[in-house]
TIVO-579806 format. One record per residue (C-alpha): x, y, z; residue in one letter; residue number from 1. Coordinates in nm, 3 decimals. Each point is the difference from the previous one (the first is absolute). Layout:
% residues N
<atom><px>X</px><py>Y</py><pz>Z</pz><res>A</res><n>NUM</n></atom>
...
This chain:
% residues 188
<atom><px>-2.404</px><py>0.003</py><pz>-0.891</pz><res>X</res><n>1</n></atom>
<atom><px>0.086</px><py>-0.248</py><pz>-0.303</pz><res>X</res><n>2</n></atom>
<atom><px>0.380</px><py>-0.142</py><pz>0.006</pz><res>X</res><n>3</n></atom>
<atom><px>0.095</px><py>0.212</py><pz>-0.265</pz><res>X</res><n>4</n></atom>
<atom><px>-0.064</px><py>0.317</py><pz>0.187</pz><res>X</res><n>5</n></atom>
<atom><px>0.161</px><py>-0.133</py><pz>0.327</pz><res>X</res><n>6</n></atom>
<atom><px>0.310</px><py>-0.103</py><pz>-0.183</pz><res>X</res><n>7</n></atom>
<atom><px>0.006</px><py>0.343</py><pz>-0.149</pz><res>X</res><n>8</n></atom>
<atom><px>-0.021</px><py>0.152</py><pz>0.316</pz><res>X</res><n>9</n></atom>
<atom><px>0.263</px><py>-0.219</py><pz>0.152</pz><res>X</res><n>10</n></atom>
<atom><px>0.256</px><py>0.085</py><pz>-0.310</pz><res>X</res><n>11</n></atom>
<atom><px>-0.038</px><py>0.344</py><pz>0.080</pz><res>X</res><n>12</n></atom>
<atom><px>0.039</px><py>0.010</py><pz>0.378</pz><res>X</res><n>13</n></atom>
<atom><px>0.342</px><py>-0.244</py><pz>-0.065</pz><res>X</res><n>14</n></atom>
<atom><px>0.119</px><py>0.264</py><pz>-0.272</pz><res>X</res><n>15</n></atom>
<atom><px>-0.042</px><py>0.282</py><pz>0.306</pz><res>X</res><n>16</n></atom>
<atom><px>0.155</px><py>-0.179</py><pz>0.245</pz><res>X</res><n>17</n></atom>
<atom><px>0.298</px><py>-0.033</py><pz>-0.247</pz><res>X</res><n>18</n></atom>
<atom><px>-0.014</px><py>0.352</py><pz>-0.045</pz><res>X</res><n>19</n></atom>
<atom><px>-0.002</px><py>0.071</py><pz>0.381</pz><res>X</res><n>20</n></atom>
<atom><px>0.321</px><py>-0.177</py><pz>0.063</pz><res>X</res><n>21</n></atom>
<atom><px>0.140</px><py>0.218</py><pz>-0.269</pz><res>X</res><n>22</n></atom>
<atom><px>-0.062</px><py>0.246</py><pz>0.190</pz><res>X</res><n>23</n></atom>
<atom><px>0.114</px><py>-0.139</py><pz>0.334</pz><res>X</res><n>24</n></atom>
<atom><px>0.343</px><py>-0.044</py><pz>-0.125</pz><res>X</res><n>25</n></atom>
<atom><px>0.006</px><py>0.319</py><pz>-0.191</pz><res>X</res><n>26</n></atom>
<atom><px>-0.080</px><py>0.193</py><pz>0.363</pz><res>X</res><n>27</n></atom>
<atom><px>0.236</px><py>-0.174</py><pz>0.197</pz><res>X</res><n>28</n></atom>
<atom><px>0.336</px><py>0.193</py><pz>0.117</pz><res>X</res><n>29</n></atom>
<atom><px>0.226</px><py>-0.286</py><pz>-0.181</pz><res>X</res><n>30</n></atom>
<atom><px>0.038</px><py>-0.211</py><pz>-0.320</pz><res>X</res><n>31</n></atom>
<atom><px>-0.175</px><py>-0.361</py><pz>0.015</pz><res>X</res><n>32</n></atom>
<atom><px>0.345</px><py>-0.163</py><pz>0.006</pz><res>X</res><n>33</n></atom>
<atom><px>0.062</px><py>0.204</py><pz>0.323</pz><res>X</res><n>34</n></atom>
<atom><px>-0.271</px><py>-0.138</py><pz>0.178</pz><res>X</res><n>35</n></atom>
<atom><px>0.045</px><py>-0.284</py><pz>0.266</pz><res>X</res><n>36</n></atom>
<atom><px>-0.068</px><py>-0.336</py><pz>-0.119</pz><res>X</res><n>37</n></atom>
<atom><px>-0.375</px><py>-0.021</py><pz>0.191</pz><res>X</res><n>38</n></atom>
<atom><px>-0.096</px><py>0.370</py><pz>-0.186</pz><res>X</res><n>39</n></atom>
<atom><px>0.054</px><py>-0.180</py><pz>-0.328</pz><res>X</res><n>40</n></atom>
<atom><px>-0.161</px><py>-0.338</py><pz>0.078</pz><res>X</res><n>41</n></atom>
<atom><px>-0.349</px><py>0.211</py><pz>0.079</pz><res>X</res><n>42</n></atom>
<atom><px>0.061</px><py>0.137</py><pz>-0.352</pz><res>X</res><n>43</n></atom>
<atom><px>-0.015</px><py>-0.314</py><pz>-0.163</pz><res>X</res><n>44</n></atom>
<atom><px>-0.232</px><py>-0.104</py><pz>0.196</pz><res>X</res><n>45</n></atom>
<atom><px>-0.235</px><py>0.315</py><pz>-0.088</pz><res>X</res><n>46</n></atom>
<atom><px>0.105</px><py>-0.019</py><pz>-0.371</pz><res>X</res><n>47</n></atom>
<atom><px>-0.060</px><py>-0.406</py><pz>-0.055</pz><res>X</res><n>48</n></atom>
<atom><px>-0.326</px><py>0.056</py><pz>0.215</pz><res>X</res><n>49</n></atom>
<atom><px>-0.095</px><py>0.247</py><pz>-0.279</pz><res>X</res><n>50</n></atom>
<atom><px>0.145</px><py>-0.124</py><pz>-0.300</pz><res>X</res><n>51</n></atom>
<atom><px>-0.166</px><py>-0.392</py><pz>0.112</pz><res>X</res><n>52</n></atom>
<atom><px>-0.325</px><py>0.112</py><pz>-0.008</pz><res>X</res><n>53</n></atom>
<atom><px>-0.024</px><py>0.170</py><pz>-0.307</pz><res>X</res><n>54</n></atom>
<atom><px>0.147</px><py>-0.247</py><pz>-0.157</pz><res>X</res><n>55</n></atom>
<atom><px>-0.260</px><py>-0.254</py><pz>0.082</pz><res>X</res><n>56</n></atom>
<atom><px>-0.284</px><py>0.280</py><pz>-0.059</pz><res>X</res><n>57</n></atom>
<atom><px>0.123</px><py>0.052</py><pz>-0.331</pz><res>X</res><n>58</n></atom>
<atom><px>0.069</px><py>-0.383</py><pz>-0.076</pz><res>X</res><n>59</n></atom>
<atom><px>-0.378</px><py>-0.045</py><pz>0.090</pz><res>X</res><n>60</n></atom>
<atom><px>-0.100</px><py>0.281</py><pz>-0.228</pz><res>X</res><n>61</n></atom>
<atom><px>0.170</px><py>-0.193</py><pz>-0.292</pz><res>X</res><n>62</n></atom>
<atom><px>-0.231</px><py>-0.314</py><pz>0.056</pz><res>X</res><n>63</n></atom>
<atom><px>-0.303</px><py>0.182</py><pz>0.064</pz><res>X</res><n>64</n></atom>
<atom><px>0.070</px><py>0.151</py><pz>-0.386</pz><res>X</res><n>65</n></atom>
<atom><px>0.016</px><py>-0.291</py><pz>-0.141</pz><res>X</res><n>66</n></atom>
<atom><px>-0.302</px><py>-0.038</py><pz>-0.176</pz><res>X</res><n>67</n></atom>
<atom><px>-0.170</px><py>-0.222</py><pz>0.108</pz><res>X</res><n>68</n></atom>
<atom><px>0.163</px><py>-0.015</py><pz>0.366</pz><res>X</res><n>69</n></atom>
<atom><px>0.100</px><py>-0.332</py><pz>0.161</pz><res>X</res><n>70</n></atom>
<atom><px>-0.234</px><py>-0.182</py><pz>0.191</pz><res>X</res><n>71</n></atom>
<atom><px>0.317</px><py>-0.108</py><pz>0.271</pz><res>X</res><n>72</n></atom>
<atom><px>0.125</px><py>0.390</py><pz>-0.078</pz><res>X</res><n>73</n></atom>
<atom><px>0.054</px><py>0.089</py><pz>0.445</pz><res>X</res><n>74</n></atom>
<atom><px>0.131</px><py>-0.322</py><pz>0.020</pz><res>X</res><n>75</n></atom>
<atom><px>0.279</px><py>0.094</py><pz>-0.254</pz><res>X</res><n>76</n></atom>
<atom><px>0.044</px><py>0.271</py><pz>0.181</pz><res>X</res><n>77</n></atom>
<atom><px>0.037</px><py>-0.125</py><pz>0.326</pz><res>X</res><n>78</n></atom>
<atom><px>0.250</px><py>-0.266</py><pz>-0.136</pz><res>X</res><n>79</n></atom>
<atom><px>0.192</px><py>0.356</py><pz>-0.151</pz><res>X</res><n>80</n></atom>
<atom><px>-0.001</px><py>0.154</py><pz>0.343</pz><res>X</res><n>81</n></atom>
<atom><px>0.108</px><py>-0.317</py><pz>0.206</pz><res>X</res><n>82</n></atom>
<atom><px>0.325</px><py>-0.082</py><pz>-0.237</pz><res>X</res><n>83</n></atom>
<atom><px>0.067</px><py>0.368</py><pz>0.052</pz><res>X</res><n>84</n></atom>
<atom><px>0.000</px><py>0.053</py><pz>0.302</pz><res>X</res><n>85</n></atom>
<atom><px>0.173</px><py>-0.301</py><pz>0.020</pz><res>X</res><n>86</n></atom>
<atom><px>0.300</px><py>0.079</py><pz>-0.200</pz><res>X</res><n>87</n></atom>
<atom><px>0.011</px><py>0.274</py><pz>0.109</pz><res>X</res><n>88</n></atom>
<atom><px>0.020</px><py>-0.093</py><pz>0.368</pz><res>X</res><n>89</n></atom>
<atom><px>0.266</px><py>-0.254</py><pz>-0.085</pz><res>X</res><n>90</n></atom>
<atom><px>0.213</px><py>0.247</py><pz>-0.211</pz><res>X</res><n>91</n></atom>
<atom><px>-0.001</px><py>0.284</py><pz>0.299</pz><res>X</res><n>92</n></atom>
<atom><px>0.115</px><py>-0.318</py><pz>0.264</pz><res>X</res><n>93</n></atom>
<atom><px>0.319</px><py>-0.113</py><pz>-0.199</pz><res>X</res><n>94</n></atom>
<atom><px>0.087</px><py>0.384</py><pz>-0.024</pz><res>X</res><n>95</n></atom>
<atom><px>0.269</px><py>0.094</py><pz>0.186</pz><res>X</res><n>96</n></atom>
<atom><px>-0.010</px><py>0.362</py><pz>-0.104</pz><res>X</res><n>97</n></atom>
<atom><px>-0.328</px><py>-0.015</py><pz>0.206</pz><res>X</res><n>98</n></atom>
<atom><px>0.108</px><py>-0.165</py><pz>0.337</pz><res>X</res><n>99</n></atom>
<atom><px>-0.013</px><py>0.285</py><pz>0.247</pz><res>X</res><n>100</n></atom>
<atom><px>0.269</px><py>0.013</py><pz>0.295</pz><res>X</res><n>101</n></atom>
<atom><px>-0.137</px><py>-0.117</py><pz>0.358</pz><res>X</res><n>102</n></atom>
<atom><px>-0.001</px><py>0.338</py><pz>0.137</pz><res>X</res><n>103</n></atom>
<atom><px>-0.250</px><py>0.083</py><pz>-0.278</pz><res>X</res><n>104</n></atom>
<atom><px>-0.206</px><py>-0.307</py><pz>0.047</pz><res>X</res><n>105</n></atom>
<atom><px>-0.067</px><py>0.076</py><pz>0.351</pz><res>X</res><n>106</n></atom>
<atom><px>-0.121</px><py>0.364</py><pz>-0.143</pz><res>X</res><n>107</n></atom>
<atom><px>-0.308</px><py>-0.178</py><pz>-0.159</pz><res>X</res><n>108</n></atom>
<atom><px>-0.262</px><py>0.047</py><pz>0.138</pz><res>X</res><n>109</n></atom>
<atom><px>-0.135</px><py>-0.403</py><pz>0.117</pz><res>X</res><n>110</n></atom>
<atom><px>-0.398</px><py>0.083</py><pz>-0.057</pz><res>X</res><n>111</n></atom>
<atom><px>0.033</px><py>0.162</py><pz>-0.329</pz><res>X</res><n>112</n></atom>
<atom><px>0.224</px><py>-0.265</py><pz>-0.143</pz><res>X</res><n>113</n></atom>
<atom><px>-0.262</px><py>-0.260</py><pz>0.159</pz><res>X</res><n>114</n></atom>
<atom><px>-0.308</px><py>0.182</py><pz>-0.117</pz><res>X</res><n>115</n></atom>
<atom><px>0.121</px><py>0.027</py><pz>-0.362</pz><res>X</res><n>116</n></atom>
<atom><px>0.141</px><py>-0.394</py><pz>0.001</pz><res>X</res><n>117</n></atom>
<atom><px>-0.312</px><py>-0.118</py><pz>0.145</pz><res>X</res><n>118</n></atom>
<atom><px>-0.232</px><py>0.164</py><pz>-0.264</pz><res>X</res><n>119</n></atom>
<atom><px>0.266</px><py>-0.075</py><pz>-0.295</pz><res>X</res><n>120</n></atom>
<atom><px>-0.060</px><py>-0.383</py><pz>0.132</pz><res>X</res><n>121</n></atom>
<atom><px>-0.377</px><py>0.060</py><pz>-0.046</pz><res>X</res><n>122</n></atom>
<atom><px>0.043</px><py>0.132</py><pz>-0.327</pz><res>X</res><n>123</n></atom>
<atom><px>0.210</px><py>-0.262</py><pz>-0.113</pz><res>X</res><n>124</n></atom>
<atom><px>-0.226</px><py>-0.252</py><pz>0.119</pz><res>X</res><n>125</n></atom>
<atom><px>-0.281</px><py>0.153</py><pz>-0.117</pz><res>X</res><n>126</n></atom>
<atom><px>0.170</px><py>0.017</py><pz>-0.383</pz><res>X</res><n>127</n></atom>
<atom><px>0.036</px><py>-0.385</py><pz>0.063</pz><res>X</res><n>128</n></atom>
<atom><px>-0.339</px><py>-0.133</py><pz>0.077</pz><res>X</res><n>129</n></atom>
<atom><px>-0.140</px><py>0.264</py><pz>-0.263</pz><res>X</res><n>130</n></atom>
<atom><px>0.252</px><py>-0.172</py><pz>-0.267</pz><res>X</res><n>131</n></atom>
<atom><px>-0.138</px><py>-0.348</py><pz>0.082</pz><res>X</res><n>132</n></atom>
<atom><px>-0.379</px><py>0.040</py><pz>0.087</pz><res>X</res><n>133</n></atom>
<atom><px>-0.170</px><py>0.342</py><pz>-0.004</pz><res>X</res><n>134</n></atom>
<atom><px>0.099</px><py>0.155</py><pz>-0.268</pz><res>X</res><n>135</n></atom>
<atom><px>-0.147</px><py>0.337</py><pz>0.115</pz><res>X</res><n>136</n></atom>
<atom><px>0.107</px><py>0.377</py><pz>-0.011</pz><res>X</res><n>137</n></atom>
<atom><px>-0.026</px><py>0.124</py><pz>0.341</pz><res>X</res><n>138</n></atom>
<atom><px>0.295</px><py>-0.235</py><pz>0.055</pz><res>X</res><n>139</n></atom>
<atom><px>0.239</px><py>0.088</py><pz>-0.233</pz><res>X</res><n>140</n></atom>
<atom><px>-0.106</px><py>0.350</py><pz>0.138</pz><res>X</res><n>141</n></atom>
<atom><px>0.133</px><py>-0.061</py><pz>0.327</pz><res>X</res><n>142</n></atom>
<atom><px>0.357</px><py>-0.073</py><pz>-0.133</pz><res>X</res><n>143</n></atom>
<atom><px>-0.024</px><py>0.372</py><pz>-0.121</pz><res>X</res><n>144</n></atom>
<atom><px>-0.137</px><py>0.091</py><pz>0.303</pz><res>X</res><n>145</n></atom>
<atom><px>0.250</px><py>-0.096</py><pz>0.235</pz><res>X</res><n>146</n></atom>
<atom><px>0.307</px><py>0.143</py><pz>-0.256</pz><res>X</res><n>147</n></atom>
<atom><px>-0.159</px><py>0.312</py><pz>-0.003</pz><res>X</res><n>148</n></atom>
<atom><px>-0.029</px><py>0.001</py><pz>0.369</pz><res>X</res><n>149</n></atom>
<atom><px>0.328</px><py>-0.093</py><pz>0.088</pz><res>X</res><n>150</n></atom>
<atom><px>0.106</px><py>0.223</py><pz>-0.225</pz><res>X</res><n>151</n></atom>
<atom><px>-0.204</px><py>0.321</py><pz>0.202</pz><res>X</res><n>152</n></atom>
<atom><px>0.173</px><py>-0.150</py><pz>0.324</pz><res>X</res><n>153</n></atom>
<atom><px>0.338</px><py>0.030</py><pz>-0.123</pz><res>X</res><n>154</n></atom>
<atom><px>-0.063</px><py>0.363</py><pz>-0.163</pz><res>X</res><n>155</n></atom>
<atom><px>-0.142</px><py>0.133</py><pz>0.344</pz><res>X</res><n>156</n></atom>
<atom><px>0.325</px><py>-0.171</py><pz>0.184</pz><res>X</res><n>157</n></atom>
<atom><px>0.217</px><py>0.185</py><pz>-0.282</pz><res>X</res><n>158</n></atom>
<atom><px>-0.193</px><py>0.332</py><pz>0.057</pz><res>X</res><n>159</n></atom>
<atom><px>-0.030</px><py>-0.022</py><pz>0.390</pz><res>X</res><n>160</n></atom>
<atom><px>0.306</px><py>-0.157</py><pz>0.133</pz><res>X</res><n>161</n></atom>
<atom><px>0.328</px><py>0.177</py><pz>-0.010</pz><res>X</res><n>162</n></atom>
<atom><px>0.262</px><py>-0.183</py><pz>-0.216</pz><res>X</res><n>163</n></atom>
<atom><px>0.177</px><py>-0.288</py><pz>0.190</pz><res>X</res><n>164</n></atom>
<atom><px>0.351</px><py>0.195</py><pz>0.006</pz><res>X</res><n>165</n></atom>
<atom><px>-0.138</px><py>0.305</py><pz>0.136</pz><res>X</res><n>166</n></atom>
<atom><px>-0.103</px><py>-0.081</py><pz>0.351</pz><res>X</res><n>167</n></atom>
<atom><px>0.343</px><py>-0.132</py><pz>0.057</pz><res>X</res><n>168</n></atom>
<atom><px>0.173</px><py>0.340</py><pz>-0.136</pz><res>X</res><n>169</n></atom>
<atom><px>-0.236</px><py>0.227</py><pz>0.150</pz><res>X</res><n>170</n></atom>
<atom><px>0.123</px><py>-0.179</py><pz>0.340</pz><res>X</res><n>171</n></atom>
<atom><px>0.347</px><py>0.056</py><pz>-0.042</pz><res>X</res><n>172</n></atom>
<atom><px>-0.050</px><py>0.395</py><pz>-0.135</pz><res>X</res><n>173</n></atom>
<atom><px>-0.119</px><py>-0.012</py><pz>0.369</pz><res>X</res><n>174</n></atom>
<atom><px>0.277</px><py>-0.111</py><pz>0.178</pz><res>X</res><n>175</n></atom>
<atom><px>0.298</px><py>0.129</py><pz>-0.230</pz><res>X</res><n>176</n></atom>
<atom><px>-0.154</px><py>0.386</py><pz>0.077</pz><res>X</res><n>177</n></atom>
<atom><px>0.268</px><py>0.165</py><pz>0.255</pz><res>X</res><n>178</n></atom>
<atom><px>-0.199</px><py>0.052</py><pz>0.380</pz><res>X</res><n>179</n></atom>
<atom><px>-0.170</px><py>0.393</py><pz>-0.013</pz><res>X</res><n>180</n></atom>
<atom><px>0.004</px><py>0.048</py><pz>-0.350</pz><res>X</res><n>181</n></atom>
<atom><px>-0.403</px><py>0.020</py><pz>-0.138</pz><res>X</res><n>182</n></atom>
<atom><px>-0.160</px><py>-0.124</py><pz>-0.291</pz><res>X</res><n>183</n></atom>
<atom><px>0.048</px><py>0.346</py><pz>-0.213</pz><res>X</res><n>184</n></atom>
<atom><px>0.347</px><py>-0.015</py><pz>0.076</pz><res>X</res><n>185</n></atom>
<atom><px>0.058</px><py>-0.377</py><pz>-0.094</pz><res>X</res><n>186</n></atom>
<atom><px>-0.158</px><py>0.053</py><pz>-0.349</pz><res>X</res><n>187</n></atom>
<atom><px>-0.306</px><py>-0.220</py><pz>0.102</pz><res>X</res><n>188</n></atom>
C-alpha cells in the first residue's frame, strides 16, 4: 500500500470514529454536561484520538503534493506528530476542567490506562528517532496507529460500560423501594 493510500485510509477511519461519538452522546439518556466528570474525559479522549490522527494523515497528504515531495518529508511529519502530541499532552495536564475527582480515578480501569500510556510512549518515541535518523513512513504510521487505537478502546468503554453515575443510582433505586412492593409496582 503506498503512504498516500494508508493516510487516506487513516483520515477516513478518524472522521468515523468522530462520527461514532456523535452518536454515543446523542443515545445517551442525558445531556453531555450531565455526565460525570470520567464520562466526559473518555469523550475527549475518543474525540482528540480521532481528530489527532487525521490531522497528521492529512498534514502528510499536503507534503506528499508537493511536487516534487521532500526527500526528509516522514521526518517532517514525525516532528508534526511529536510537538502535537506534546502540546497537547501539556495543555490537557494544566487543565483543571479535566482533573477527575478521586472516586472517579479509582473507576479507571489500571490496565487500560497502562496499555494505552505504554503504547502512546512507543509512539512518541518512535516519532523521535524517526525525526532524527530514519526518516521512514511506517513510523510516522505508528503515531496514527496508536491514536486510532486508543481511540477504538475508549469508544468500546463508552458503548459497553454503563455511565459512571449510574451504578451508584441504580444502587440506591434498590434500597429506597419500600419491603414487598415489586418491580412493576416501583416503576422499574
Amino acid at each position: 500500500m503506498q503512504p498516500s493510500e494508508a493516510l487516506g485510509v487513516a483520515a477516513q477511519v478518524a472522521v468515523t470514529l468522530a462520527g461514532f461519538a456523535g452518536i454515543v452522546v446523542v443515545f445517551r439518556p442525558q445531556s453531555v454536561h450531565q455526565w460525570s466528570a470520567l464520562d466526559r474525559m473518555r469523550l475527549t479522549l475518543l474525540l482528540m484520538n480521532s481528530v489527532a490522527p487525521l490531522i497528521f494523515a492529512l498534514f502528510g497528504m499536503l507534503l506528499l503534493s508537493v511536487d516534487p515531495a521532500p526527500v526528509s518529508i516522514w521526518r517532517w511529519c514525525s516532528g508534526f506528530a511529536f510537538i502535537t502530541d506534546v502540546l497537547v499532552f501539556v495543555l490537557m495536564r494544566n487543565n483543571p476542567k479535566q482533573r477527575l475527582p478521586l472516586n472517579e480515578m479509582q473507576m479507571m480501569s489500571k490496565f487500560t490506562f497502562y496499555g494505552v500510556a505504554l503504547m502512546a510512549l512507543a509512539g512518541v518515541v518512535f516519532q523521535v528517532v524517526n525525526f532524527a535518523v530514519w526518516n521512514c513512513f511506517w513510523a510516522f504510521f505508528v503515531a496514527i496507529f496508536v491514536h486510532l487505537t486508543a481511540a477504538v478502546i475508549q469508544f468500546l468503554r463508552m458503548l459497553l460500560i454503563a455511565p459512571a453515575g449510574e451504578e451508584i443510582m441504580n444502587d440506591e433505586m434498590r434500597m429506597t423501594k419500600p419491603e414487598g412492593m415489586t418491580n412493576d409496582e416501583s416503576g422499574q
